[in-house]
Structures are given as structure tokens and as C-alpha cells.
C-alpha positions as CSV (number, residue, x, y, z in Angstrom):
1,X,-31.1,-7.4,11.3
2,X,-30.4,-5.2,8.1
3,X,-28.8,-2.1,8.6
4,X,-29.4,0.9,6.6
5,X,-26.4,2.1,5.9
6,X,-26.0,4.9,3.2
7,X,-27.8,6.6,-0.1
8,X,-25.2,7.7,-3.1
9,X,-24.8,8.3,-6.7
10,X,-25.8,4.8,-8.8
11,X,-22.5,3.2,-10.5
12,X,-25.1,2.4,-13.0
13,X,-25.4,4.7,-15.6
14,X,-29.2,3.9,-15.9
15,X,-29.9,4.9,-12.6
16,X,-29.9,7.7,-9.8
17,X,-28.9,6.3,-7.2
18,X,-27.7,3.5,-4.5
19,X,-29.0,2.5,-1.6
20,X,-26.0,0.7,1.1
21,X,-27.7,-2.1,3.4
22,X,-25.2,-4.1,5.5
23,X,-27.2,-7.3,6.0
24,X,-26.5,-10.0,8.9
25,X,-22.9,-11.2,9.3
26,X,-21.4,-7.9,7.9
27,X,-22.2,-8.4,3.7
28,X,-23.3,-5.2,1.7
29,X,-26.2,-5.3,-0.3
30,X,-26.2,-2.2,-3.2
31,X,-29.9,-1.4,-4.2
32,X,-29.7,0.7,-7.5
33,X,-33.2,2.6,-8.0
34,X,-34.4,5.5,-9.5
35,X,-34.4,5.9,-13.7
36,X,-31.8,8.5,-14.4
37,X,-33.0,10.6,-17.4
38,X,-36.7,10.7,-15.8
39,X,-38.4,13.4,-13.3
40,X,-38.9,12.9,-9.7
41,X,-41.0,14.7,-7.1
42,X,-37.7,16.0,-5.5
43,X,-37.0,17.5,-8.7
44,X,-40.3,18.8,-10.4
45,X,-42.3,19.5,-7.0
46,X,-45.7,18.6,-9.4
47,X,-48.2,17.0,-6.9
48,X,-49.8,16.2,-10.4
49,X,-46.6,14.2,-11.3
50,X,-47.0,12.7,-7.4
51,X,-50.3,11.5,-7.5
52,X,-49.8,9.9,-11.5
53,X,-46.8,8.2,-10.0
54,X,-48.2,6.9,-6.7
55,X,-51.0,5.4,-8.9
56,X,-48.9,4.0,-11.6
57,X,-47.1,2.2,-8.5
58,X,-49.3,1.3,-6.0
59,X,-48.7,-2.2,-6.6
60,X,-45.1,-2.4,-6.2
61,X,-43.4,-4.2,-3.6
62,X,-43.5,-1.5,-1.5
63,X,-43.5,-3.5,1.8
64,X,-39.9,-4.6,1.2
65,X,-37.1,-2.2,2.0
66,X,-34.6,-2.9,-0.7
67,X,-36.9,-3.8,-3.3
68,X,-36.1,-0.8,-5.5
69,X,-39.8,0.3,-6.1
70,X,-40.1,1.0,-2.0
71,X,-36.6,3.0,-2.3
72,X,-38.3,5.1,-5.2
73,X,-42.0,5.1,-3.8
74,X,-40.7,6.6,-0.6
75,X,-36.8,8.4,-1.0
76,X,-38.3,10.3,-4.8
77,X,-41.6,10.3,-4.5
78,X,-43.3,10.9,-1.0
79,X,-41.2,14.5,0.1
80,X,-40.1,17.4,-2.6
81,X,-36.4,16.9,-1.4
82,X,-34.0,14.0,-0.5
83,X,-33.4,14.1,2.6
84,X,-37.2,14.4,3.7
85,X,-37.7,11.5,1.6
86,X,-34.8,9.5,3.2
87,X,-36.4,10.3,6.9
88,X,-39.7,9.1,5.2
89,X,-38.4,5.9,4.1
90,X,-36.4,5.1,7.8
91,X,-39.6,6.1,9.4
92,X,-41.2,3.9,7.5
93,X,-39.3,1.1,7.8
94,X,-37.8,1.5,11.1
95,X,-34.1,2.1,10.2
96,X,-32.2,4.7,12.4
């Protein structure tokens, strides 16, 4: 089973942020997601920006929880802060 473990700034310069799985046996997996530079709904709050995202998107892997367009879809996209998105995306997904 994966574990959700943790959400931190990227150590990629091109991106926001890192998502921390710890998959079966113990192994991190780091999930870098989120275009540093760009908007997101936890910053702007613009359901317009929302709504032209979500359709841009829609086709994404979004069923997979460490693709990195899931991470963004749900964690910057579906709640105007973080951690609402973060609760989003383990509700989602079933993670704790």
C-alpha cells in the first residue's frame, strides 16, 4: 500500500512543490507538481481561473495519485487554500 506521507517546497526550481509517498517495502517516491512562476486557485481565488483550468485539464491522469496532474487538479486547483486542497486530495484518494 502507498503511503502519503508529506507536501513541501519542490527542490526543482521549476516547480512548487513535492509531494512524499513512501511506497511498499519502505522506498520514497518525490512527486514534483505545480509550475512555479504560474497562478493557482490557492493564490488568485478566480473561480474564472478554476473553471479555465479544470477544463484545460480534464483529461489528465487524474485517477492516479502521484501523477503530478492529480496532485495539481486536486491540492491547487479544487479549494482556495492548501490545506483544503490537501484534505481534498486524501479524501479523494483515500490516504489518512
Amino acid at each position: 500500500m502507498v503511503r502519503f506521507v508529506a507536501i513541501h517546497p519542490s527542490h526543482k526550481t521549476e516547480k512548487k512543490y513535492d509531494a512524499v509517498f513512501e511506497m511498499l517495502g519502505g522506498r520514497l517516491r518525490i512527486v514534483p507538481f505545480g509550475a512555479k512562476g504560474y497562478t493557482d486557485f490557492t493564490i488568485s481565488k478566480d473561480v474564472e481561473k478554476q473553471k479555465a483550468y479544470q477544463a484545460r485539464h480534464k483529461n489528465d491522469k487524474l485517477d492516479d495519485p502521484m501523477s503530478p496532474g492529480a496532485l495539481s487538479w486536486y491540492i491547487l486547483w479544487s479549494a482556495p487554500t492548501i490545506r483544503e486542497g490537501i484534505l481534498n486530495y486524501k479524501k479523494r484518494f483515500g490516504f489518512r
